[in-house]
N, C-alpha and C positions, 0 to 999 in steps of 0.2 A: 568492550562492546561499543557501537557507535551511538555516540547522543543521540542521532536523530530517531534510533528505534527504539530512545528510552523516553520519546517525548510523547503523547498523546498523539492517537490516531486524528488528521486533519477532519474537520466537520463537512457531513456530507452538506453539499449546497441549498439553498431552499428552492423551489417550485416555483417559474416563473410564470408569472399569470398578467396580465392587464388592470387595469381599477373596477371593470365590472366582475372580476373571478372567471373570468373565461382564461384558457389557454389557446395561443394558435398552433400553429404547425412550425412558426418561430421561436416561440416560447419554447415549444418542446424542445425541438432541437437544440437549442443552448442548454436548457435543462440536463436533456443527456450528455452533454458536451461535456457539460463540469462533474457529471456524476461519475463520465469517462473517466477524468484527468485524476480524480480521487481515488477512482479505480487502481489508476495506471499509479499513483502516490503507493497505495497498500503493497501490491505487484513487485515494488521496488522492495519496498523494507522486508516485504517477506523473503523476496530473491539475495538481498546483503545477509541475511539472518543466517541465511541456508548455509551461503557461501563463509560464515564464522562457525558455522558448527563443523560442516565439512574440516574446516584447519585446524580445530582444538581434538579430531577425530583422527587427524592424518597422524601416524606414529615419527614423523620426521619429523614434527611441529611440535613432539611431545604430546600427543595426546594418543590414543590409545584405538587401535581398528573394531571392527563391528563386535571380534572377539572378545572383546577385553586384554588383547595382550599387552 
């Protein structure tokens, strides 16, 4: 299995806000930006995960079809 989906999920980013607790329409935007990219981080490990179950599944690879054969 690959290290990287044996490591902790990466931390979601914190809320960017200004020094009065306002957020702008800047702030947001980066805000979602990074929540994207953490997004797009999970998207990944889940898509490599799939694609290792898939190959211990394939009976060429030695692993065995939906059936159990």
């Amino acid at each position: 299995m690959s290290p990287a989906l044996l490591a902790p999920p990466p931390a979601l980013p914190k809320v960017q806000r200004s020094s009065t607790g306002e957020m702008t329409g800047a702030d947001a935007h980066s805000s979602l930006t990074a929540l994207y990219d953490v997004a797009g981080q999970i998207r990944a490990a889940y898509i490599e995960l799939q694609g290792q179950v898939r190959t211990m599944l394939t009976p060429s690879a030695g692993g065995t079809d939906a059936q159990g054969k």
